[in-house]
C-alpha positions in Angstrom: 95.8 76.3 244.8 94.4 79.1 247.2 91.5 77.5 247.3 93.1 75.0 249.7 93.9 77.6 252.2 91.9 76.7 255.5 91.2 73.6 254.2 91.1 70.0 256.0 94.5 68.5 255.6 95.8 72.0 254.7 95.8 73.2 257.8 99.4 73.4 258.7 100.3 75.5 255.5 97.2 77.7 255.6 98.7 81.0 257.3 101.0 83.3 256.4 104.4 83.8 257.9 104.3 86.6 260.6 107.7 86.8 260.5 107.9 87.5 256.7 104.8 89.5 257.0 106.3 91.9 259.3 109.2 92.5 258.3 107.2 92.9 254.9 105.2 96.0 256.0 107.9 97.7 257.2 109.3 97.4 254.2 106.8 98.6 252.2 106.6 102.0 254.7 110.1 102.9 254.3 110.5 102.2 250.6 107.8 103.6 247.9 109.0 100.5 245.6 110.2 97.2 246.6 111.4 94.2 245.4 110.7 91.0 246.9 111.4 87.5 246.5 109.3 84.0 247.7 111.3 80.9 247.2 108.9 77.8 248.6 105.0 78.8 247.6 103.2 75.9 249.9 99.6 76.4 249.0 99.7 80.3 248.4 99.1 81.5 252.4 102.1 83.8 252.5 102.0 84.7 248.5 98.5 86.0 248.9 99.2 88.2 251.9 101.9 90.0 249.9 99.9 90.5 247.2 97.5 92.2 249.8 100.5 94.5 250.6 102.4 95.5 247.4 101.4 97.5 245.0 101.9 98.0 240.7 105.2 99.9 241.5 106.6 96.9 243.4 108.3 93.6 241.7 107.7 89.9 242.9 109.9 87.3 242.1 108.6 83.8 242.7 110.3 80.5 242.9 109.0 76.9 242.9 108.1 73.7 240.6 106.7 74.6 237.3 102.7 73.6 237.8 103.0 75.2 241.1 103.8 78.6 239.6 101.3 78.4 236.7 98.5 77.7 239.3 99.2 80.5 241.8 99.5 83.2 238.4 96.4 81.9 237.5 94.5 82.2 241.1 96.5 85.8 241.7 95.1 87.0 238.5 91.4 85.9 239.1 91.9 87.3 242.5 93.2 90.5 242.1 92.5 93.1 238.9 95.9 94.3 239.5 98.9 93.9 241.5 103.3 94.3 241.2 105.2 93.1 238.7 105.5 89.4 238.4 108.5 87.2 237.7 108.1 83.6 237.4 110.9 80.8 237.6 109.3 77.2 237.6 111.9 74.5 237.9 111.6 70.8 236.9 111.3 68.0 239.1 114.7 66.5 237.8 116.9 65.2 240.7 119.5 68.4 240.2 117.1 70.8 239.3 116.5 73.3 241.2 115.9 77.2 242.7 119.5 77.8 242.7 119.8 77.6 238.7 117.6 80.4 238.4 118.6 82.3 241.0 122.0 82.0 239.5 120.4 83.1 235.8 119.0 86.1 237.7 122.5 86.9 239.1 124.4 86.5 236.2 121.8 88.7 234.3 122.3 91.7 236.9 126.2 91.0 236.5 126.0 91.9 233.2 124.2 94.4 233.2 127.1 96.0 236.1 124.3 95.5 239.2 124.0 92.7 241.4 121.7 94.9 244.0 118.1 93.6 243.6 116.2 92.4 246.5 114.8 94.1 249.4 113.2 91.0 251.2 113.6 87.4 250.2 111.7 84.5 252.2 113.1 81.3 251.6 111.1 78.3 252.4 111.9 76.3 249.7 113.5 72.5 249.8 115.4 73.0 253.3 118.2 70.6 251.4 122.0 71.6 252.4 123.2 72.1 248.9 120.3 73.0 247.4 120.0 75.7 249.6 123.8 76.1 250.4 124.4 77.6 246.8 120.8 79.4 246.9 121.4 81.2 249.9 125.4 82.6 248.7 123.8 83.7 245.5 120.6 85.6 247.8 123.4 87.4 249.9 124.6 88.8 246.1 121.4 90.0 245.0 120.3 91.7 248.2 120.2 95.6 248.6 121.8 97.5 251.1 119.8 96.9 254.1 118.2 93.9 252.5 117.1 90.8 254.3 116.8 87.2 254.3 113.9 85.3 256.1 115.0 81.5 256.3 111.8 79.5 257.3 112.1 77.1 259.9 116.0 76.7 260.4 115.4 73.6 262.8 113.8 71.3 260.6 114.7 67.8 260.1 113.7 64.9 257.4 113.9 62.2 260.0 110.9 64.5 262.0 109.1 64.2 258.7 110.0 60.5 257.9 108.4 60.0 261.6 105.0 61.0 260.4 104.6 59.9 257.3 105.2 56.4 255.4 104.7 57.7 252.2 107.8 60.7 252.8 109.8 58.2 255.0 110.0 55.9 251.4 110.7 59.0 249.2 113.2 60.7 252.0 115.4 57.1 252.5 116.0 57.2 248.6 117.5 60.6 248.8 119.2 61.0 251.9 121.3 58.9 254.1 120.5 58.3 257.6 123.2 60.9 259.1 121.2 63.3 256.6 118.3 62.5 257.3 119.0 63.7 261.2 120.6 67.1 260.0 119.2 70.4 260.4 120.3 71.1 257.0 119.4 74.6 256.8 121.0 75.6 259.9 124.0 74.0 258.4 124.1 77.0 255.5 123.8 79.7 258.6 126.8 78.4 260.0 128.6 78.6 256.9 127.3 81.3 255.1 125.9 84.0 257.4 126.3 83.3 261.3 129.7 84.8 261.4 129.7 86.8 258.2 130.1 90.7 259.1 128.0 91.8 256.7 125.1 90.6 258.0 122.7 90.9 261.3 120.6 88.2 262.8 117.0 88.4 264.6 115.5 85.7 265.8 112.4 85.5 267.6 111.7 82.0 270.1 107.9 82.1 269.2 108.9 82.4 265.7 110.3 79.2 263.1 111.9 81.7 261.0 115.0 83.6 261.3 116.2 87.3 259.9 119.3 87.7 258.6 119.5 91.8 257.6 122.7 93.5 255.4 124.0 95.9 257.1 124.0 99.4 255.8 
């Protein structure tokens, strides 16, 4: 999979988020162990760059299709002779599977045990689908730590963009969504429901940026 990084047709996918990245670092200052979370792997850009940055005392939770996680364990571990603590949840690609089931396995597990508190950083880039990401995102504002943050990758985006430039996606997208879906910004429907207004949480926002920071306050 890394091996695709910088690659021709890759090209769009090949860096790392800045935002994440950033925010990422400071983390990692402030706290001597962290616990971070990736939900939407693309190619491995942004996973290798936080491998670069945590350490064996650290935890790394990653989310995506099944043969996608396998493939980045298996590059990370010929990359690197050691690294933090991985966790691995691979989801089908069954219509109403999803992230959200195994965020909501991790959430029930912490529950139990009388802790929801888990995450220090979470970037979510994952299928940018309104109820996918609608139940995803309450059950993320559960598991975050006090001063905890959520970085929601590119907030604005629209299947009818993607459907625009692309036959092939316009065919798959049209047997999913409806047309008035299709045109939605369906992440930026979950900030207005979940976390624009929500007192417990902070946003930052940068215009040169695609992703957003929503922080829990202290």
């Amino acid at each position: 999979m890394i091996e695709k990084i910088g690659k021709k047709y890759y090209e769009n996918i090949s860096n790392p988020d800045n935002v994440f990245v950033s925010e990422l670092i400071k983390t990692k200052q402030q706290l001597n162990k962290i616990c971070v979370a990736e939900i939407g792997i693309g190619i491995g850009a942004t996973s290798k760059e936080i491998y670069n940055i945590l350490d064996d005392e650290d935890e790394y939770y990653i989310f995506d299709y099944d043969e996608k996680i396998k493939e980045l364990k298996y590059d990370l571990e010929y990359l690197y002779d050691s690294g933090p603590k991985l966790h691995l949840y691979g989801n089908s690609k069954l219509t109403h599977d999803s992230y959200a089931w195994s965020l909501y396995n991790i959430w029930e597990k912490c529950f139990n045990r009388g802790n929801t508190n888990l995450f220090d950083l979470v970037f979510l880039d994952g299928a940018h689908d309104f109820v996918i990401d609608y139940v995803s995102c309450s059950i993320l504002m559960k598991l975050l730590n006090q001063n905890g943050a959520i970085i929601i990758d590119n907030p604005d985006l629209k299947y009818m963009d993607i459907c625009n430039k692309s036959v092939n996606h316009s065919i798959k997208f049209r047997t999913i969504y409806s047309d008035y879906q299709l045109q939605c910004s369906q992440l930026n429907m979950v900030i207005k429901l979940l976390l624009s207004d929500n007192e417990s949480f902070e946003i930052k926002s940068s215009k040169n940026e695609t992703s957003v920071i929503f922080r829990r306050k202290l």
